[in-house]
N, C-alpha and C positions, 0 to 999 in steps of 0.2 A: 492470087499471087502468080505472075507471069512466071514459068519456067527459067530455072538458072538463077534464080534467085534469091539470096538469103534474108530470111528473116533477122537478123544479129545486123544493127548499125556500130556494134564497137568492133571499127577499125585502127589499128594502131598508125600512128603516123610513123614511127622507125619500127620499123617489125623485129629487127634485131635487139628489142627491147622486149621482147616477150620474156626471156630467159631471166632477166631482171625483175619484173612483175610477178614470174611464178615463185622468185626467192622471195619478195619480201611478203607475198600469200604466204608462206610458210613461216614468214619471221613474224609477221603481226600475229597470226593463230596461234601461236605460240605462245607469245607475250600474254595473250588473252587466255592461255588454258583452253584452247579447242583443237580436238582431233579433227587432223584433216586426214579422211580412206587414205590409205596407203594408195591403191590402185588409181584415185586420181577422180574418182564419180563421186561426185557431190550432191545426187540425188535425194537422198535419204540425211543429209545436216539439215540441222532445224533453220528455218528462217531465218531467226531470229539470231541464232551462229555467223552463217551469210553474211548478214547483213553488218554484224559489228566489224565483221573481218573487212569486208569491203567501203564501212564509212571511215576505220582508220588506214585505210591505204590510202583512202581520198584526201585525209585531212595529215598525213604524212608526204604524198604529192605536193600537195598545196603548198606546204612548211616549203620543202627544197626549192619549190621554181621561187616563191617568195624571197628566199635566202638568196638565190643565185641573181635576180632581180633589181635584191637592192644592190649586191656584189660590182653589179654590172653599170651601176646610176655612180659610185663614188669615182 
């Protein structure tokens, strides 16, 4: 890997949506019953945690642009 370069392709396209993405990280693990570190390292959650936390944010994205979508067709 050439220098200056990141491994990580998730770039957001509004950056000032990050703030937005780290609530609802909080609001789905929630809903699910999973602690998320206080301090923020996610190192040491099981996989298997991860992974439900971040398929219902996917499939909670999906829902809104879906909604906003048809919103936008009537």
């Amino acid at each position: 890997m050439a220098t200056g370069q990141s491994r990580s392709s998730n770039t957001l396209v509004v950056p000032q949506a990050n703030g937005a993405l780290d609530q609802l990280k909080y609001e789905v693990a929630q809903e699910l019953g999973i602690q998320i570190p206080q301090d923020g390292y996610m190192g040491f959650m099981a996989t298997r945690d991860a992974g439900a936390i971040g398929g219902n944010i996917t499939r909670r994205l999906v829902q809104i642009a879906e909604q906003t979508l048809a919103g936008q067709s009537r």
